[in-house]
N, C-alpha and C positions, 0 to 999 in steps of 0.2 A: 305829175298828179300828186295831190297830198294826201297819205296817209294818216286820216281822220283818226283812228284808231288810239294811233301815236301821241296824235296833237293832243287828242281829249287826255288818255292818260297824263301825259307832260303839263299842262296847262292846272288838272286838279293838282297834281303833285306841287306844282309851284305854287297856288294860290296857298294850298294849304300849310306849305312852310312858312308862307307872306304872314297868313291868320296866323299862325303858332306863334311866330318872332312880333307880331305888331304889339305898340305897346296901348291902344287906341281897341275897341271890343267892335268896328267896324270900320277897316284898315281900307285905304284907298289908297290903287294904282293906277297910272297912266299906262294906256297900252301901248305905247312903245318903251318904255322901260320891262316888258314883261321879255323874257329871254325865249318864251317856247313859242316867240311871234317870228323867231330864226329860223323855224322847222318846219314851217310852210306857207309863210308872210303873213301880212298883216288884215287881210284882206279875208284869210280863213282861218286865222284866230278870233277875228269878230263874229266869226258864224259859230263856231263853239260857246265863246262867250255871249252871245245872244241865247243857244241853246239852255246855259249853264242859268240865265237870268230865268228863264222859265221854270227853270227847275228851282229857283230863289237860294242860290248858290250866292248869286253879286247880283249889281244893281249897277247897270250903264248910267251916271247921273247926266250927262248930256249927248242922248242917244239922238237928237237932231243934229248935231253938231257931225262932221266927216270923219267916220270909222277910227282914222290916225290922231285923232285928237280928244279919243272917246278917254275920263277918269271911271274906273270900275270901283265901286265900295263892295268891297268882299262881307257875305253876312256871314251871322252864325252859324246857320243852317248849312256853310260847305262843311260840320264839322260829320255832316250824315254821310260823309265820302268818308271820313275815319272811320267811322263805325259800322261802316257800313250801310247803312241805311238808304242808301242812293244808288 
């Protein structure tokens, strides 16, 4: 069983170092390059990153396309996980 909890911490923590180092003001990743897809596969890391898309954190750019193959565009607005605001 996955430890949602976990994942959502791990998952903002990583995007948000991704946003800090990009050199791009809406940085895209592929979801299998993301590491905190180790911590309880790939499968319920898209269910977070869907949750995180709601909240307009990122933007699944080919959310038809099969979950393993999804690129995520991280917006500005994960920067309300910094500050708080989320």
């Amino acid at each position: 069983m996955c430890d949602f909890e976990s994942l959502h911490y791990t998952l903002k923590d990583e995007l948000l170092n991704l946003y800090k180092e990009a050199d791009t003001p809406r940085p895209r990743v592929k979801i299998t390059s993301l590491k905190s897809g180790k911590l309880c596969g790939l499968a319920n890391l898209a269910k977070i990153i869907l949750y995180f898309e709601r909240e307009g954190y990122v933007v699944v750019l080919n959310k038809d396309d099969n979950y393993t193959e999804w690129e995520i565009q991280i917006e500005p607005g994960i920067l309300d996980l910094l500050f708080g605001y989320g």
